[in-house]
PALOGU-386634 format. One record per residue (C-alpha): chain; x, y, z. Coordinates in Angstrom, 2 decimals, m for minus. Each point is the difference from the previous one (the first is absolute). Layout:
# residues N
 unit       u       v       w
    A       X       Y       Z
...
# end
This chain:
# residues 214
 unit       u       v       w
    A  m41.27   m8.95  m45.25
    A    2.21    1.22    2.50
    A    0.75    3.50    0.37
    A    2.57    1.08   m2.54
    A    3.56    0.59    2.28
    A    1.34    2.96   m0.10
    A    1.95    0.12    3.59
    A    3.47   m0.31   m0.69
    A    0.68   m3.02    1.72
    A    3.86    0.12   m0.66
    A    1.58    3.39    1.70
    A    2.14    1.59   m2.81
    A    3.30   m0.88   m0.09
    A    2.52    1.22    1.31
    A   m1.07    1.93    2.88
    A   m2.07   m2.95    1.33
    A    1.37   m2.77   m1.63
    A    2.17   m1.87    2.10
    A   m2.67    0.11    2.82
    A   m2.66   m0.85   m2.04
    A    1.95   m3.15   m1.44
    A    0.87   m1.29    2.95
    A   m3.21   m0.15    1.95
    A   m1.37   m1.67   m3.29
    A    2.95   m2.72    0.31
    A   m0.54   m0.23    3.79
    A   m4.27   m0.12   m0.55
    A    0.44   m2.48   m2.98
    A    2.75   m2.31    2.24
    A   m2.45    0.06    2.97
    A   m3.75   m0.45   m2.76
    A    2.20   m3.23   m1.68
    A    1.29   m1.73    3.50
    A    3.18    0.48   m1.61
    A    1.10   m0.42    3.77
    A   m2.08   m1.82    1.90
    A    0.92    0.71    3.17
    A   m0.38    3.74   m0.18
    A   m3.23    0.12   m1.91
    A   m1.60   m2.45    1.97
    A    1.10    2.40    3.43
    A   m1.37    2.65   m2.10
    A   m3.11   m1.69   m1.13
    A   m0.98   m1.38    3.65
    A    1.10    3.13    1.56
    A   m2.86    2.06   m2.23
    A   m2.29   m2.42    0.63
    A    0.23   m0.12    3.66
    A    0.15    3.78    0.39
    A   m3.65    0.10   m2.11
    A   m1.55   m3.14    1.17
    A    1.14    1.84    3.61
    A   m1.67    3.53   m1.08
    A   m3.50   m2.02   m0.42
    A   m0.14   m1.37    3.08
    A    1.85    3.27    2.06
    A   m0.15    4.24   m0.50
    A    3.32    0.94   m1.68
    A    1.28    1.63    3.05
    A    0.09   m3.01    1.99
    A    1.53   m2.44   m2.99
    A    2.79    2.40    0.04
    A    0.28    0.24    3.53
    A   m0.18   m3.90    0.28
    A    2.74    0.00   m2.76
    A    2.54    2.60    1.84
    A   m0.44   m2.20    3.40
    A    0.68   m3.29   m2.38
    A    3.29    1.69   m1.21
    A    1.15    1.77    3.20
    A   m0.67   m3.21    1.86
    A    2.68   m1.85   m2.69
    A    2.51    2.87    0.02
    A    0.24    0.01    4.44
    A   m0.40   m3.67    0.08
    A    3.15   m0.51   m2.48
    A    1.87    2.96    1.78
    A   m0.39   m1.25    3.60
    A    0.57   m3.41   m1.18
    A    3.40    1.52   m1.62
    A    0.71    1.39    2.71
    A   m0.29   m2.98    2.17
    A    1.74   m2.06   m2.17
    A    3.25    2.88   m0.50
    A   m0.37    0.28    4.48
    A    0.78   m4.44   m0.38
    A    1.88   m0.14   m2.68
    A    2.50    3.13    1.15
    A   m0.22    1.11   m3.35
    A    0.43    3.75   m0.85
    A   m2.90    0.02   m3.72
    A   m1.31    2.87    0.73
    A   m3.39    1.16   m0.76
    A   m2.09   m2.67   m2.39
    A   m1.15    2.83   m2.23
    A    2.90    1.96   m0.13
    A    0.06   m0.22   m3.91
    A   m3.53    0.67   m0.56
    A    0.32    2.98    2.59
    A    3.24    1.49   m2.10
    A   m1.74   m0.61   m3.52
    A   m1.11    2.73   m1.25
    A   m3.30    0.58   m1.04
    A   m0.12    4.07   m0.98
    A   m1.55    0.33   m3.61
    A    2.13    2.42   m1.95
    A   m1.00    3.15   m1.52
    A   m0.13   m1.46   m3.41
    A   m2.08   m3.22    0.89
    A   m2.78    2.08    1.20
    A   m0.02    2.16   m2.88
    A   m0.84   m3.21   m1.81
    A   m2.87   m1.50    1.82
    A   m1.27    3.66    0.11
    A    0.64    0.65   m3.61
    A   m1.58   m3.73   m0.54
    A   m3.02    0.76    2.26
    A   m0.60    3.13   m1.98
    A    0.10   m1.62   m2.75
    A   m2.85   m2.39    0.80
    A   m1.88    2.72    1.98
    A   m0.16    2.17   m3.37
    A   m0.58   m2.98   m2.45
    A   m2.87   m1.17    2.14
    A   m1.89    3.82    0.17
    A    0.20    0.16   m3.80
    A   m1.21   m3.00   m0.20
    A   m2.57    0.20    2.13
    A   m1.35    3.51   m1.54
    A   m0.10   m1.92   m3.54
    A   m2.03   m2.31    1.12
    A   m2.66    2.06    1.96
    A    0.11    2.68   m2.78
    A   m0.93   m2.12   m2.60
    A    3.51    0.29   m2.25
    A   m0.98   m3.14   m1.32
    A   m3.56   m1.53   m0.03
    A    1.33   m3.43   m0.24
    A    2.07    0.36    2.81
    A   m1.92    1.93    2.00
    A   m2.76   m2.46   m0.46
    A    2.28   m3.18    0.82
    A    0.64    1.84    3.26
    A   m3.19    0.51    1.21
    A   m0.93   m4.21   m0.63
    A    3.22   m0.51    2.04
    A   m1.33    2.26    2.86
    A   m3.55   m1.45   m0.25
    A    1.63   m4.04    0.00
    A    2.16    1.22    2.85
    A   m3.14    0.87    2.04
    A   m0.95   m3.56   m0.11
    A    3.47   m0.92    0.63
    A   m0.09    2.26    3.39
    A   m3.68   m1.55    0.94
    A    1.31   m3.32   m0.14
    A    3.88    0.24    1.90
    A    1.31    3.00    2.36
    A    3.25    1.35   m1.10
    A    1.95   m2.73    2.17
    A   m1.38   m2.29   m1.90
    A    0.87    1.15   m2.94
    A    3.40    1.33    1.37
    A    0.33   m3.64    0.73
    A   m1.08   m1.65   m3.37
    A    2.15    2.13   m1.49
    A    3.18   m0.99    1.89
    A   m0.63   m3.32   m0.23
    A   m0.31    0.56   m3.97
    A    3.23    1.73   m0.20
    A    1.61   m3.04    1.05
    A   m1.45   m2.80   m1.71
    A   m1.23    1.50   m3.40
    A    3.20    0.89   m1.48
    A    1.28   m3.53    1.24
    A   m3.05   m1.74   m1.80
    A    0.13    2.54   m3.07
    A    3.93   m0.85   m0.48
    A   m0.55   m4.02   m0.16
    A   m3.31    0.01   m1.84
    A    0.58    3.17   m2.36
    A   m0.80   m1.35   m3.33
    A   m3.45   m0.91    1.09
    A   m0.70    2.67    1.71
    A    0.94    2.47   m2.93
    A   m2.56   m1.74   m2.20
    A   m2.60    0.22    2.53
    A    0.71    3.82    0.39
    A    0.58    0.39   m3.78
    A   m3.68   m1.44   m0.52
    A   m1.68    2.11    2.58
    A    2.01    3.17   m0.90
    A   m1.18   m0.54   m3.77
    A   m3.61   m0.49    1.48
    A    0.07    2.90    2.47
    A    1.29    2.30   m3.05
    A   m2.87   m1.17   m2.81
    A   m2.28    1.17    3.05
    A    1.50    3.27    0.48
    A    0.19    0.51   m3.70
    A   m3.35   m0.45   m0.64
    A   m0.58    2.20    3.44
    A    1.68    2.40   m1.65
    A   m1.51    0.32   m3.67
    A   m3.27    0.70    1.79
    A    0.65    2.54    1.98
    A    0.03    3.52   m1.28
    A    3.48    1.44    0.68
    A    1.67   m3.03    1.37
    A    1.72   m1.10   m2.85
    A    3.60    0.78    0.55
    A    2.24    2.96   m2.09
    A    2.56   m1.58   m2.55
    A    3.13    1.01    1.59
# end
């Protein structure tokens, strides 16, 4: 039922490789609550920032969020400094390290993103002009059900909404999916088999939709 993938969801090794499999470790550590600390900062933090964008324009959640971290940064620094001006001690700046880390992307780490950003860019025109071109009838009728279902979809949430359901997936699906898999798999294996009877029997009577033997 779904449309058949053909975006290269893995970047071709090795120019994107190592980038590519370490934002899928990081993704899946975060998606699993591998560490629970970390995803749940991450998983609040999201979910404040878009609960915050449906009650506020963007431009003032952002500016509410840069006076939230400026007034963190001068609170800790004055209090540092109050506390070095008692304590005679000579520390130094609190920040110092994060001020001499350095945070320059090399000349070779943006050729990747760029050369992985093309890659999508490209993959998803082609793509895109198969399915409005008719390649493939099957296809190209499986997209345009998927457009019409999404126009109930968008009647019924705003893209917040949806932005939100869909964060809020991310992090409890694959949780739920890992500890109940077996049942889940039959439930998808049963649909799957029903959803493909329907399409096959879609397909034998329509002129022209029947797919070529490869």
């Amino acid at each position: 039922w779904v449309l058949t993938a053909r975006l290269p969801w893995v970047p071709p090794q090795p120019v994107l490789g190592n980038v590519w499999s370490s934002w899928k470790c990081q993704a899946i550590d975060l998606l699993y609550w591998r560490d629970i600390k970390q995803t749940g900062i991450v998983f609040g933090s999201l979910l404040l920032l878009l609960f915050s964008l449906t009650q506020f324009s963007v431009v003032s959640v952002v500016a509410y969020l840069a006076l939230a971290g400026l007034s963190a940064t001068i609170s800790f620094r004055i209090y540092k400094s109050v506390l070095q001006a008692v304590q005679k001690t000579d520390e130094g700046h609190p920040f110092k390290a994060y001020l001499e880390m350095e945070m320059n992307l090399s000349q070779d780490q943006i050729q990747k993103y760029t050369d992985c950003l093309q890659l999508y860019v490209n993959s998803t025109v082609k793509e895109l002009r198969r399915l409005f071109l008719v390649q493939d009838l099957v296809d190209s009728l499986k997209f345009a059900v998927l457009m019409w279902l999404l126009t109930y979809v968008g009647a019924l949430f705003n893209g917040l909404t949806l932005l939100i359901m869909a964060v809020v997936s991310m992090f409890t699906l694959p949780v739920v999916y890992d500890k109940y898999q077996a049942q889940i798999d039959q439930y998808l294996g049963l649909v799957r088999t029903h959803i493909n009877t329907v399409v096959a029997k879609i397909q034998a009577k329509i002129p022209g939709a029947k797919r070529k033997a490869e």
